[in-house]
C-alpha positions in Angstrom: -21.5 -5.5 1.0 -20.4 -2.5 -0.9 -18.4 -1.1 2.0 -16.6 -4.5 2.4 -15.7 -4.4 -1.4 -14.0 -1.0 -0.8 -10.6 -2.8 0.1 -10.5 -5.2 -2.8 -10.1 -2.1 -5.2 -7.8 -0.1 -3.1 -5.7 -2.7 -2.4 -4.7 -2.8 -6.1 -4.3 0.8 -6.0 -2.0 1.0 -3.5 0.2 -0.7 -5.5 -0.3 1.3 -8.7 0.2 4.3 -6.2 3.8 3.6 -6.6 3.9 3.6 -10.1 4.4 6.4 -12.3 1.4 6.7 -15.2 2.0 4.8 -18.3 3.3 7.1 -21.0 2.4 7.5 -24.7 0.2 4.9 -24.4 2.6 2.3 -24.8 1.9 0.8 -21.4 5.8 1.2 -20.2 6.3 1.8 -16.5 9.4 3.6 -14.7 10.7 2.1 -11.8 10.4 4.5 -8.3 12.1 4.5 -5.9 11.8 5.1 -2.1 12.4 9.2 -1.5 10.2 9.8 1.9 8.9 7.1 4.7 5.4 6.7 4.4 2.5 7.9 6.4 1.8 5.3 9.2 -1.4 4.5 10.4 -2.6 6.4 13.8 -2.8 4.6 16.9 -6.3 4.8 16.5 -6.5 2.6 13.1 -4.0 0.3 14.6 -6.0 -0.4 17.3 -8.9 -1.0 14.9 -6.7 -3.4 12.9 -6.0 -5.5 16.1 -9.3 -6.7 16.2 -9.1 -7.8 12.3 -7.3 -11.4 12.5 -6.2 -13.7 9.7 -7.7 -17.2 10.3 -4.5 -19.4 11.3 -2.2 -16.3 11.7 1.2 -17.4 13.3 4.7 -15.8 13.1 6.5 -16.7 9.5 9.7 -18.6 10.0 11.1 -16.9 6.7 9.7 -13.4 7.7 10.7 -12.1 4.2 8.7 -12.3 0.9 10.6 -10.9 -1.9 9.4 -8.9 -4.9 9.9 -8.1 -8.2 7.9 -5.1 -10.0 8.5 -1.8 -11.4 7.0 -0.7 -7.8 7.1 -1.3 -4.3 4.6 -2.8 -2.1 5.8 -0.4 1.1 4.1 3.0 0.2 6.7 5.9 -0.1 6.2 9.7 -0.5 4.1 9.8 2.3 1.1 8.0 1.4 -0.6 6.2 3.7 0.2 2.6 4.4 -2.9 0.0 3.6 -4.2 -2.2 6.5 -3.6 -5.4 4.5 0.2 -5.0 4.6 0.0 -3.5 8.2 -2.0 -7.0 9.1 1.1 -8.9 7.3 3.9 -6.7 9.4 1.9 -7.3 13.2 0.6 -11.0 12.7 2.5 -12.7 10.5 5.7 -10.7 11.5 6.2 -10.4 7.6 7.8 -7.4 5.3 8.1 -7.3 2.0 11.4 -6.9 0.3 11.6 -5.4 -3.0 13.5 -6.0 -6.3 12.9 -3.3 -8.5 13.4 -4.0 -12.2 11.8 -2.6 -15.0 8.6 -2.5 -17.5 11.2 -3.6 -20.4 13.7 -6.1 -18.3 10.9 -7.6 -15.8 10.7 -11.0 -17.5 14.4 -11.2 -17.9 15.2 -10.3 -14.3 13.1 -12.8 -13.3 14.7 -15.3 -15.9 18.1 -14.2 -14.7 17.2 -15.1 -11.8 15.8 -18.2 -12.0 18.4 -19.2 -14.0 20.7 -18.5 -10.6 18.9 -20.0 -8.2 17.9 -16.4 -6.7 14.2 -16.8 -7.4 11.8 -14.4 -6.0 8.6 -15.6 -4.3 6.1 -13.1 -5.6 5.5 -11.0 -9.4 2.7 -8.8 -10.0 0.2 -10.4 -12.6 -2.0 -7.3 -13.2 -0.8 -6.6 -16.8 -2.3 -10.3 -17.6 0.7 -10.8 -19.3 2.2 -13.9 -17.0 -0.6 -16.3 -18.1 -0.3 -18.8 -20.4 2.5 -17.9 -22.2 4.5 -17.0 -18.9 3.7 -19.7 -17.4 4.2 -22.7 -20.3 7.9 -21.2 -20.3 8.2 -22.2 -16.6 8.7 -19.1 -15.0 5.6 -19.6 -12.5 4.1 -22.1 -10.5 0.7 -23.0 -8.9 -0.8 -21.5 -5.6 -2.8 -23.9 -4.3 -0.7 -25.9 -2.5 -0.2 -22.6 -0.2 -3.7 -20.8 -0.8 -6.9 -22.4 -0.5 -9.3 -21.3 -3.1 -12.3 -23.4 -1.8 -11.8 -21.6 1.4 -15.5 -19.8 1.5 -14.3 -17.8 4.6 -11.8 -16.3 2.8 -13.2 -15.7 -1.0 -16.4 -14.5 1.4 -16.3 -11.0 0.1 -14.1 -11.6 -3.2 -16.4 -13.8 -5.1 -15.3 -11.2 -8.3 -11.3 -11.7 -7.8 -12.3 -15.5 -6.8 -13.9 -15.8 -10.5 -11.0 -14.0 -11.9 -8.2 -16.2 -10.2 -10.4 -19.5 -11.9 -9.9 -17.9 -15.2 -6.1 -18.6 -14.7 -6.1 -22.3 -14.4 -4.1 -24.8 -15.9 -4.3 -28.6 -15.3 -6.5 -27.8 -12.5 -4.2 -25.5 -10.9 -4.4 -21.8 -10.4 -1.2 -19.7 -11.2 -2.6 -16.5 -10.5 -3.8 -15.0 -7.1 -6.4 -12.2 -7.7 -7.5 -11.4 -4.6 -8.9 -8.0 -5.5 -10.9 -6.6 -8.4 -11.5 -3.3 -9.3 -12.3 -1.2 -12.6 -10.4 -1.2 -15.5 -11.2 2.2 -16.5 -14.1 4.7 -15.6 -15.0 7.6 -17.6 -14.0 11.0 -16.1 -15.8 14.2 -16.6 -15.9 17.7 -14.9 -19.4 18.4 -14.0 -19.0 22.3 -14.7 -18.5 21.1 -18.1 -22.0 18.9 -18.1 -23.8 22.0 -16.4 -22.5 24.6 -19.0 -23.7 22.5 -22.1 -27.3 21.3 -20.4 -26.6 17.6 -21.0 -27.8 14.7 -18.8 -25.4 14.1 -15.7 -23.5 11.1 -16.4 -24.4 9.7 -12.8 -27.5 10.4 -13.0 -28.0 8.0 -15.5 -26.0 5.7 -13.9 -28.6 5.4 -11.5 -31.5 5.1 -13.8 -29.8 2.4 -15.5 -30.1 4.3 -18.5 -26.2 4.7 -18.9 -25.8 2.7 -22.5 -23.3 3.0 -25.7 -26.5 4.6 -27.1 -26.9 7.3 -24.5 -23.0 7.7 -24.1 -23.1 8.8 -28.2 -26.4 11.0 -28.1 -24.1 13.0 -25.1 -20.8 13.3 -27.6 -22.9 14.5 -30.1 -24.9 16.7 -28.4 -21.4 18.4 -27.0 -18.5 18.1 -29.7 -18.2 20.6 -32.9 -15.0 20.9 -34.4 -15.4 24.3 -34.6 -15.2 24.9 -31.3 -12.1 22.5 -30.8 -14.9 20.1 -28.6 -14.2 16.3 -28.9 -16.2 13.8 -26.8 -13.1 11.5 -25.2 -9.2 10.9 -25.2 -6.8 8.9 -23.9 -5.4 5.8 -24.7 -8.3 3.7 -22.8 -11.4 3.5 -24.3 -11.3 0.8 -27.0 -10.1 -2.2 -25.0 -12.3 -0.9 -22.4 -15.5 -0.7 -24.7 -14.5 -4.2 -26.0 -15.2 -5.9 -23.0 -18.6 -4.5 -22.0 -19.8 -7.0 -24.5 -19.3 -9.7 -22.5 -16.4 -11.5 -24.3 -13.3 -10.7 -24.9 -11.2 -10.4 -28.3 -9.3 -13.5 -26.4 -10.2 -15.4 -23.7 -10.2 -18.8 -21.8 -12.5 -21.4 -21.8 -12.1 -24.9 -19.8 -7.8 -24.3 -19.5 -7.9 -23.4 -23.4 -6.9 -19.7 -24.7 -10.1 -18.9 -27.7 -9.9 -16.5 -30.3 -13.0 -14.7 -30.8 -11.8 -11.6 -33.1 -14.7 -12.5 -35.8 -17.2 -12.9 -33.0 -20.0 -10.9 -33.6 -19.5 -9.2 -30.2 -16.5 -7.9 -31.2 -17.6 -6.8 -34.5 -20.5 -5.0 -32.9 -18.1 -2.7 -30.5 -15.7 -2.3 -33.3 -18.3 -0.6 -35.5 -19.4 1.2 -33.1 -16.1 2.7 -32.1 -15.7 3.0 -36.3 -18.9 4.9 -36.3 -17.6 7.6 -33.7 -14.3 8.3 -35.5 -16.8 8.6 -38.7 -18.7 11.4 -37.1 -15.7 13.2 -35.8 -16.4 12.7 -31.8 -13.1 11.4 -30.5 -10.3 13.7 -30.5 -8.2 13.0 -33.2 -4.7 11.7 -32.2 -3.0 12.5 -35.3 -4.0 16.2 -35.0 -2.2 16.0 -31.5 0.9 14.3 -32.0 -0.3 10.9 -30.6 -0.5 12.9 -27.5 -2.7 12.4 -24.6 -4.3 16.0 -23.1 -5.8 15.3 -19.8 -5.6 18.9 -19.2 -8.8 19.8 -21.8 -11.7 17.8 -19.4 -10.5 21.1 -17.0 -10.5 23.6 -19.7 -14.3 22.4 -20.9 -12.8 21.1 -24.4 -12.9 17.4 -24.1 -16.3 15.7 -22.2 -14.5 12.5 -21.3 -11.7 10.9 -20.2 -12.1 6.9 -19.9 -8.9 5.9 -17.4 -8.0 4.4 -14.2 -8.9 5.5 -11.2 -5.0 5.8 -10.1 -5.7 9.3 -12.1 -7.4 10.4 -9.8 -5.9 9.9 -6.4 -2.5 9.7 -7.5 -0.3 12.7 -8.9 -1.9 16.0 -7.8 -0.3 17.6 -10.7 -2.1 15.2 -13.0 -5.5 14.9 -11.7 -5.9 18.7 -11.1 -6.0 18.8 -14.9 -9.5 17.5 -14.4 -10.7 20.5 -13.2 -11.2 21.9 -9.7 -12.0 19.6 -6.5 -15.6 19.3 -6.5 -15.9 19.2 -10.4 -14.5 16.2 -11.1 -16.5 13.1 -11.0 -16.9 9.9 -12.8 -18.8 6.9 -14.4 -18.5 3.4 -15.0 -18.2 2.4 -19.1 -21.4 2.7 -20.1 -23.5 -0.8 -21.0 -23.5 -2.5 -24.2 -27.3 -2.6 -25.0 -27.1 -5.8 -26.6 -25.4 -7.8 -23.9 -27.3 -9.6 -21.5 -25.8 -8.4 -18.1 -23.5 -4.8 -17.5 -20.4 -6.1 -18.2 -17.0 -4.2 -16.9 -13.4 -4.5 -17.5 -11.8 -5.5 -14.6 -8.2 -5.1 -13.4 -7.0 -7.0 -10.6 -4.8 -6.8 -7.6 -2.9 -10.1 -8.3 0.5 -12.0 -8.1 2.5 -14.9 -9.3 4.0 -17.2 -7.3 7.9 -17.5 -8.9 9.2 -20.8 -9.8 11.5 -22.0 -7.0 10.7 -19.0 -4.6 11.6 -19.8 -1.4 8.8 -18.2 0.7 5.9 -19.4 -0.8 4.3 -19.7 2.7 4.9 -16.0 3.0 3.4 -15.2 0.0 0.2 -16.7 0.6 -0.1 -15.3 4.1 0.2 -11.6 2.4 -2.8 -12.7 0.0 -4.5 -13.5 3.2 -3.7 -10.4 4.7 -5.7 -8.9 1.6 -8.2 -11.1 1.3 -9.1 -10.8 5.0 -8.8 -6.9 5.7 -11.0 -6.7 2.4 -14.0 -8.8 4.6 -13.1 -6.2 7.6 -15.5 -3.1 8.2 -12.8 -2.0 10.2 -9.7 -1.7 7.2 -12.7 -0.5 4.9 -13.5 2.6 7.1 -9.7 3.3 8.1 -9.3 3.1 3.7 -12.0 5.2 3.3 -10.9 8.0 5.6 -7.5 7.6 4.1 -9.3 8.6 0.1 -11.0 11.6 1.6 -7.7 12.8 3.6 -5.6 12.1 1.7 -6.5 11.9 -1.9 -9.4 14.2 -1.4 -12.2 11.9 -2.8 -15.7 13.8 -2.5 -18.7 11.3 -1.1 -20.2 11.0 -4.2 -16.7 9.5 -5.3 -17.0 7.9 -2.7 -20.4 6.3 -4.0 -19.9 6.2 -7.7 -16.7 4.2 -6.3 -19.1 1.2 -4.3 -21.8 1.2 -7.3 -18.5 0.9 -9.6 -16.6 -1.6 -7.5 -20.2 -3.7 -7.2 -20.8 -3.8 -11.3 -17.1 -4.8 -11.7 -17.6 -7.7 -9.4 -20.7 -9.0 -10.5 -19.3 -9.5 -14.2 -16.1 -9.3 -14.0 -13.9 -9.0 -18.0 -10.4 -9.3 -19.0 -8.8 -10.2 -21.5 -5.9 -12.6 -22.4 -4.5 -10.6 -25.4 -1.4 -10.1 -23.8 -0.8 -13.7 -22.5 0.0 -14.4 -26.2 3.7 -14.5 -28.0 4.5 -10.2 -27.6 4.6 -10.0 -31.6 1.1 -11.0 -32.0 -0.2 -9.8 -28.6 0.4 -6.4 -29.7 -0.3 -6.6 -33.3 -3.7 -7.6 -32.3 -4.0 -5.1 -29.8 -3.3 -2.2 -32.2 -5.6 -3.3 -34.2 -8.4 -3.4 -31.9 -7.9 0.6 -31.6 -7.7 1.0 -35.2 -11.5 1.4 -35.8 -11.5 4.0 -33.4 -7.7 5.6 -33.9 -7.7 6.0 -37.3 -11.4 4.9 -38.8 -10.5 1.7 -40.6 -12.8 -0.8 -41.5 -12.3 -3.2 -38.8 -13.5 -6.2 -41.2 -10.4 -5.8 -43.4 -8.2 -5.2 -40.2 -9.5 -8.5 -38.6 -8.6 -10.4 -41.7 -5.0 -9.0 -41.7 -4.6 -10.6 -38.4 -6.6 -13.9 -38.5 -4.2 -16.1 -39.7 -1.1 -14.8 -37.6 -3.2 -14.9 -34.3 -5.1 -18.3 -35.0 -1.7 -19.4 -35.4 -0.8 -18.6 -32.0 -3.3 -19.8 -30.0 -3.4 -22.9 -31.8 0.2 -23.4 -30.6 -0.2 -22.1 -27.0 -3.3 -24.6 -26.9 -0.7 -27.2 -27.9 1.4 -26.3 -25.2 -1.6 -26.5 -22.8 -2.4 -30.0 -24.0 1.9 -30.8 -23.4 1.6 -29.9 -19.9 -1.7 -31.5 -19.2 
């Protein structure tokens, strides 16, 4: 099962791969665009490929889907071009066509063009920002008229994308497609720096099952001391990603209605826990470095972790050598909440919308099957797998921390819906979440600041919901 997995998470990676690495930590995306042709598959993986067939395959009549993202689906730059959209091109006789638009003026391309009748079929929903709010202003419609989620074949070896795409249902109807789930964020470390200041391997405890919040915070205070500019993490993921090992999120769904849990105690417990490490001085401190991110210090020994995506580190070579040198770098899943009843991981998701009034919504669907299928293949998994070591140079305990990651995410599965909610609030709340941790304010008298404003919200989306319903 864990090799079969494999695809699920690189699928979604494939497509970061054309993005360029949020900046600043304001989650803005540049647009790329197409510089090189990209690496095709060997005959050999072709030929492999063949023998991987899509239930019901049949030559598209409308051969075109269309796309708008900040990326392209069609690798460029030479990278290596993933089975699932080589299945699409050979059986369905498909390609992909891309819109490019960007982080800022994606929602009002798309409203532009739905406005002129020039509706795309497909938009990416991995920022969890199309559902419900997106959706209740009528610029998506359901799947399931074109994919069959009940299909057991097909959800076979996506039973974690298969829970996600059920979080995303409205009047019975799903309006997001996850077909793939992988980690969030994992917690990158240079083992060189581990060795050097005799502390427990990370992975190591992984395997024990002894990797908590409480072993995570005896590590970062064995390691950091101010006066030896040593911090225990950076970069602009750890808080939401903490949040959800809890098991619920600051905003969720329940039975088609959005919930506000921001005075759960679940999410009082991980905010005062994140308060507690900016009280002892482990993070590094943002303020003292310009609200800067410095991936560069897990290399230099200087920083122990570095909670990210994994697009860090098969990506840009000139961002994830700042790690350290190949063969130092490793990393970990978030480590477990102690008082939540199952290891709980945020997930992201390789996932799409379905456009109001696209035109190809039978092409659409057939690419999700392309996914979903080549992610049940042995065969895609091992031509994927090859295509990490060669080409990304992955190590095979990557390569393992990658399955044991990858099962953990699918077995409990979190996200949040923070950013389905009006922009204003969405990212007033989400500031606030990193607060505690940011800046060391009492997350009690942040939560109150906000409780009103975003209990207003949801109770308004909710009445949406009920309007539609």
């Amino acid at each position: 099962m864990k090799t079969k997995r494999m695809l699920a998470f690189v699928s979604a990676l494939a497509l970061l791969g054309s993005m360029t690495a949020c900046s600043g930590g304001s989650g803005e995306t540049e647009t790329t665009t197409a510089s090189t042709a990209p690496k095709e598959l060997n005959e050999e993986d072709k030929a492999a490929l063949e023998e991987v067939v899509v239930e019901g395959a049949e030559k598209l009549e409308n051969p075109t889907v269309r796309w708008i993202a900040t990326y392209d689906i069609n690798p460029d730059n030479g990278k290596p071009k993933m089975p699932a959209l080589e299945m699409f091109e050979t059986q369905y006789g498909g390609k992909i066509e891309w819109q490019p638009t960007t982080y800022e003026n994606r929602y009002n391309d798309l409203s532009t063009a739905l406005i002129g009748g020039t509706a795309p079929d497909m938009f990416p929903a991995q920022e969890f920002d199309t559902f419900p709010g997106k959706v209740l202003d009528g610029m998506f419609q359901p799947w399931d008229d074109y994919l069959d989620f009940n299909d057991e074949n097909l959800w076979a070896d996506a039973q974690g994308a298969k829970k996600l795409s059920d979080m995303h249902v409205l009047n019975g109807k799903h309006y997001v497609a996850a077909v793939g789930t992988y980690s969030q964020c994992v917690m990158v470390y240079n083992k060189r720096t581990i060795e050097d200041n005799g502390l427990d391997d990370p992975a190591e405890l992984v395997a024990e099952g002894n990797w908590t919040w409480d072993t995570f915070r005896k590590m970062c205070t064995d390691y950091c001391s101010r006066e030896e500019d040593k911090f225990a993490y950076d970069s602009w993921y750890f808080e939401r990603a903490l949040l959800l090992t809890t098991g619920l999120a600051p905003i969720s769904m329940s039975d088609g209605k959005v919930v506000n849990n921001l005075s759960s105690e679940e999410v009082e417990r991980a905010e005062n826990f994140m308060f507690n490490l900016k009280k002892d001085d482990l993070p590094l401190p943002k303020a003292e470095f310009n609200w800067e991110e410095h991936a560069e210090r897990i290399g230099e020994g200087k920083t122990l972790f570095y909670p990210i995506g994994t697009w860090a580190l098969w990506g840009d070579p000139a961002y994830n050598t700042k790690f350290g040198d190949p063969g130092d770098i490793m990393f970990v899943p978030m480590p477990k909440d102690p008082s939540a009843d199952a290891y709980y991981l945020p997930s992201s998701m390789d996932a799409y919308a379905l456009c109001e009034g696209a035109s190809n919504p039978e092409g659409a669907a057939a690419y999700m099957k392309c996914i979903l299928t080549a992610g049940n293949s042995e065969e895609s998994n091992a031509i994927t797998e090859k295509q990490y070591r060669e080409d990304y140079g992955w190590t095979d305990e990557m390569i393992d921390m990658m399955h044991t990651v990858d099962d953990l995410t699918e077995e409990h599965p979190m996200i949040s819906f923070v950013m389905g909610l009006p922009t204003d609030v969405a990212n007033a709340v989400d500031d606030a979440l990193k607060q505690p941790s940011f800046s060391g304010t009492d997350w009690a008298s942040t939560r109150d600041e906000l409780s009103m404003a975003t209990q207003t919200a949801v109770d308004e989306i909710n009445q949406r919901i009920d309007e539609l319903n």
